[in-house]
C-alpha positions, 0 to 999 in steps of 0.5 A: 500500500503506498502513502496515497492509498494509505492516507485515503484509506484512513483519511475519516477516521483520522478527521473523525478523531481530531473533531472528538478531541480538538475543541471538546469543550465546544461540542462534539462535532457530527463527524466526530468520533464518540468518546468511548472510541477516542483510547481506541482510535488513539492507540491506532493512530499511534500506531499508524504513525509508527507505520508510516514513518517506517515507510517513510511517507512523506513529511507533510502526512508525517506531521499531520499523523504527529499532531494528531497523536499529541493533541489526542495524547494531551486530550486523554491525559490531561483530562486525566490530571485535570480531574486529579487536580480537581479533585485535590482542589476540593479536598483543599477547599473543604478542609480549609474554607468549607468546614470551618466556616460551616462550623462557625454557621452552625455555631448553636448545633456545635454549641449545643453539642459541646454542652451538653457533651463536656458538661456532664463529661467534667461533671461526672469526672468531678463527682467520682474524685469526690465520691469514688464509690459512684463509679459503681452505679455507673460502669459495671465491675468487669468494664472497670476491671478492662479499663484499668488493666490497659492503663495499669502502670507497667504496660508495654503499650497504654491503652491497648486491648487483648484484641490489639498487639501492634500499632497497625491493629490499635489503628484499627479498633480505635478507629472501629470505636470512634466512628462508631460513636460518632456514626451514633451521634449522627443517626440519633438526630433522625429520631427528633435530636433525642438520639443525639442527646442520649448517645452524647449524655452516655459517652460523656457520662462513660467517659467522665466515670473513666477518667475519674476512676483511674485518676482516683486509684493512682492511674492518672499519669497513664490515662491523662499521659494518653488521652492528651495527644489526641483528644483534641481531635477525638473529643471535637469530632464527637461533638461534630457529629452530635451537631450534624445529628441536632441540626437533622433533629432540629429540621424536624422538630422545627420546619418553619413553614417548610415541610419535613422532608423539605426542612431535612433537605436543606439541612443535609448540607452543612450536617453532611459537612460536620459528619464529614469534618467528624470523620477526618477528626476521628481519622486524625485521631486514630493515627495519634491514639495508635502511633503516639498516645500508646508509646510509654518511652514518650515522656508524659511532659512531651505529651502534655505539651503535644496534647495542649498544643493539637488543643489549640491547633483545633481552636485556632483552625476554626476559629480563623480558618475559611476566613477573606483579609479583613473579615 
């Protein structure tokens, strides 16, 4: 076959694939090819070029082949790497703009939340250090015993469970553990909010029995010791997910003059983006609570340090982050 025959025999399909790939963005042309064929026809007229310059057709077929290829090449990956960028950009976007700001629009949720939350958490700590023996009418005997042999003096690793012996396993059960709260909190907001409050109130409550019970028998430096790296993270991404689960609540409770369907909806949103706030929290924290929080050749100083420091890492985020010059 000489170049004349070569070039009429694969003349439309070449235009055909130029029309597909040239300007995408204005609209296929009728000629153009579809876009499930475009790696197709690619990769034969990759292909095709290779033939032709082993011929050693002429330059001008040469040339048209070659550009075809490029813009075909640039056409396919590059919309490849666009959408990776524009992926990457999102993600940007939430975690430095969108979630902050969402959190501070939602302030009466994530108030709400940290009240009634932290208020029962400390005030339980504080009646179990004045009365010790309350802890009983609290948490059953055998949860106690459990708990205090993970943060007994003396352990290999803080806080780990017979279950978890490594790093990578202790990443996982607390992760299954943290989302589990949090997943918790969310889905209660379906039941009018009283969800929420109930799963929020018995975590606070637990929580609280625990730490004033170890801190009562002389455990304190090792509870305290490997809770503080990551309960910034933890602890906000719980009260994240009791606000997700108050604002679907409170649609419920209170449309306005919307229906309920269409009061949920609107509140799906900025609750969607609180429970995705919460996860990435929770995450954060798991990493912490695994590869840091369990390790006892880290000086309890260091983690206090590190702890206070993730606490007003968190504060600061949302409280300025998301924010335009001068707002």
């Amino acid at each position: 076959m000489n170049e004349i025959e070569f070039e009429a025999r694969h003349n439309a399909e070449w235009a055909q694939l130029h029309a597909a790939v040239a300007a995408p963005k204005k609209g296929a042309a009728p000629e153009a090819a579809p876009a499930d064929e475009v790696p197709k026809r690619f990769r034969r007229a990759v292909a095709q070029l290779a033939l032709a310059r082993d011929r050693q057709y002429r330059t001008s077929l040469l040339d048209r082949l070659h550009a075809l290829v490029m813009t075909t090449h640039l056409a396919v990956h590059g919309a490849r790497a666009q959408r990776g960028r524009g992926i990457l950009a999102e993600l940007h976007r939430f975690v430095f703009e969108t979630l902050p700001r969402c959190v501070r629009g939602e302030w009466p949720f994530v108030l709400a939340a940290t009240v009634t939350f932290f208020g029962p958490m400390l005030g339980i700590l504080a009646a179990i250090l004045w009365h010790p023996d309350f802890v009983y009418y609290l948490v059953s005997p055998e949860q106690l015993s459990m708990v205090q042999s993970m943060y007994a003096p003396g352990n290999d690793r803080v806080g780990a469970g017979r279950e978890a012996d490594t790093d990578v396993a202790m990443f996982g059960f607390y992760i299954a553990n943290n989302v589990q709260i949090d997943l918790q909190c969310i889905a209660g907001g379906i039941f009018f909010g009283l969800g929420t409050l109930f799963f929020l109130l018995y975590n606070a409550v637990f929580i609280g029995a625990i730490a004033g019970h170890l801190t009562g028998i002389g455990y304190g430096a090792t509870f305290w010791g490997f809770v503080t790296g990551h309960s910034a993270f933890e602890l906000t991404g719980v009260v994240l997910s009791g606000a997700a689960g108050l604002r679907i609540g409170h649609a419920l409770v209170a449309p306005g003059r919307r229906t309920r369907a269409a009061a949920l909806r609107e509140a799906g949103r900025p609750a969607a983006v609180l429970a995705y706030g919460a996860a990435m929290l929770t995450t954060a924290a798991a990493v912490i609570e695994a590869f840091w929080s369990s390790r006892v050749s880290i000086p309890l100083e260091l983690k206090v340090i590190f702890g206070l420091s993730m606490f007003m890492v968190t504060f600061a985020y949302f409280a300025f982050g998301g924010r335009s010059r001068g707002s």
